[in-house]
C-alpha positions in Angstrom: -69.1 -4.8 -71.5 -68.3 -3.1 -68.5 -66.8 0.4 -67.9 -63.7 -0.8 -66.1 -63.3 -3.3 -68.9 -62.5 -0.6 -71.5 -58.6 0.4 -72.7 -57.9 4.2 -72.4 -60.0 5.3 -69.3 -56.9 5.9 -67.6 -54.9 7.9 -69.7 -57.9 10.2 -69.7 -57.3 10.5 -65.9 -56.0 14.3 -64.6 -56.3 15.2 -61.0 -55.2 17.7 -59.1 -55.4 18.3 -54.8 -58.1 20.7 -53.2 -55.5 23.0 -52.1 -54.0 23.1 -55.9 -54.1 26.4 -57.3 -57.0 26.9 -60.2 -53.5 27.3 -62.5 -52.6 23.7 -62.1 -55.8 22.6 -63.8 -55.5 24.9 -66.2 -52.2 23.5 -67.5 -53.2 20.0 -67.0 -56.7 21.5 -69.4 -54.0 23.4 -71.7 -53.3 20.1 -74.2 -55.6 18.5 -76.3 -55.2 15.6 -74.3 -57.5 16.2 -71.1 -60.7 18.5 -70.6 -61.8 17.1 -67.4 -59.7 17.9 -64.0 -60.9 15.6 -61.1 -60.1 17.7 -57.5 -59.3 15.2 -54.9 -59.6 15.7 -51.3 -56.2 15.0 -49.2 -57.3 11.5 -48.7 -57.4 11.2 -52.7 -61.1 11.0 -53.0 -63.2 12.7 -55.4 -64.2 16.5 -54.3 -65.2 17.8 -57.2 -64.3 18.5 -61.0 -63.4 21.3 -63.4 -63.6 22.1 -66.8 -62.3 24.3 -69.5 -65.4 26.3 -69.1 -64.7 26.4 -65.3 -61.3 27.8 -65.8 -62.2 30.4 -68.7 -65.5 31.2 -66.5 -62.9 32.5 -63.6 -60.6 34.1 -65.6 -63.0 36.2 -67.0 -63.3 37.8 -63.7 -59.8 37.7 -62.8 -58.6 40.4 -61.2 -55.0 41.3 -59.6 -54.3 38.5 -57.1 -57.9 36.7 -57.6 -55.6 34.8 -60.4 -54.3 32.6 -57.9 -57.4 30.9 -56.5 -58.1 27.7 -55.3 -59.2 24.9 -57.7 -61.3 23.8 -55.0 -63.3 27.7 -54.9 -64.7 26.8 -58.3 -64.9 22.8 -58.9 -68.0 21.7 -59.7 -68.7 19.9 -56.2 -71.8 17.6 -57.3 -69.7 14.8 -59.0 -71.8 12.2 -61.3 -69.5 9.3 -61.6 -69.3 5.5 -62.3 -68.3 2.5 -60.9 -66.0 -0.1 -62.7 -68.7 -2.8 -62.6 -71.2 -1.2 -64.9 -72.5 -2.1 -67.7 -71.5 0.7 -70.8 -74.6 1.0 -71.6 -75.8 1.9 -68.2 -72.5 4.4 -68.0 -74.0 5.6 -71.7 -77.5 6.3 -70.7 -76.5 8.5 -67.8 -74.0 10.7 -69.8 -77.4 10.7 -72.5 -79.9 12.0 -69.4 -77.4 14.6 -67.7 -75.7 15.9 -70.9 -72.0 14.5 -70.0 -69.2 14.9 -72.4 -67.2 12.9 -69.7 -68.0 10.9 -66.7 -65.2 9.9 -64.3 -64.8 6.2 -63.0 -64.2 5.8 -59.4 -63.4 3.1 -57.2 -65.5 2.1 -53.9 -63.6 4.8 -51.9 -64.7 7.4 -54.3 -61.2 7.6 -55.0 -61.0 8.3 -59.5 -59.4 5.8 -61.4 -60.6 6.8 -64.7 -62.5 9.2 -67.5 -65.0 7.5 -69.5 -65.2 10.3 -73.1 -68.5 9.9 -74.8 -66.6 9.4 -77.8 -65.0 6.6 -76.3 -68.2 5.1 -75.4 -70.1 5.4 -78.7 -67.2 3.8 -80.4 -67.1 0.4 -77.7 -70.7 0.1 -78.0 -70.5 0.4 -81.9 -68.1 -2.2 -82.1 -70.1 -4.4 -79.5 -73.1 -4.3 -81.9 -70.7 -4.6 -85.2 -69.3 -8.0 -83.8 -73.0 -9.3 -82.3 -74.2 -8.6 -85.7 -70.7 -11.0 -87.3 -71.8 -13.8 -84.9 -75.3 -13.8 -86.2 -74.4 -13.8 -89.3 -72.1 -16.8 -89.7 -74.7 -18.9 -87.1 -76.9 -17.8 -89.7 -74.7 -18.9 -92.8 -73.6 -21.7 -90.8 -70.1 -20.5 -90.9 -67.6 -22.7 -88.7 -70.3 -25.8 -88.1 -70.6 -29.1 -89.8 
């Protein structure tokens, strides 16, 4: 199966401008919904990302005005992403190596189309083996063949 192939990547899709400030991604973080802000540059491609740590991380040392930085002041500016056209398991074993709750999806213009969740993943490849293992075990039992 291949990332792009999978139903919900979109809706796990948040971005925000470089010049946005950090506030925006904190609301879009505020739900349960998203925990991944992608920060586009003006040409809508990928500049960097932030997270719920990122946010708290800043606020911590939030002083007076220093409240009203830029998202783009404390994105995480080396991106690992994904293309559409690779294979899930390929997507899986780089969230595995690097740690990655989350791994946006981006076109050929770097520009993000989706968020691929970990939980997400495990669940697609788990029904992928569920229904190999079905259709080995009726060719098998001889299910559906004369």
């Amino acid at each position: 199966m291949l990332v792009g192939q999978l139903q919900g990547t979109r809706g796990q899709l948040a971005t925000i401008s470089v010049e946005a400030p950090l506030i925006e991604a904190a609301k879009l973080l505020h739900g349960g919904q998203i925990s991944l802000v992608i920060v586009c540059n003006l040409d809508g491609s990928m500049a960097g990302i932030i997270t719920k740590t990122d946010v708290v991380r800043q606020i911590s040392v939030c002083q007076g005005t220093s409240c009203t930085t830029r998202a783009s002041s404390v994105m995480t500016r080396e991106v690992t992403f994904c293309h559409p056209d690779i294979l899930l398991t390929d997507a899986w074993s780089i969230m595995k190596e690097r740690g990655l709750k989350h791994l946006p999806i981006a076109d050929d213009d770097s520009r993000p189309i989706g968020v691929l969740n970990a939980r997400q993943a495990v669940q697609a490849l788990l029904n992928e083996v569920e229904n190999e293992e079905d259709l080995l075990r009726d060719y098998v039992g001889g299910v559906g063949y004369r």
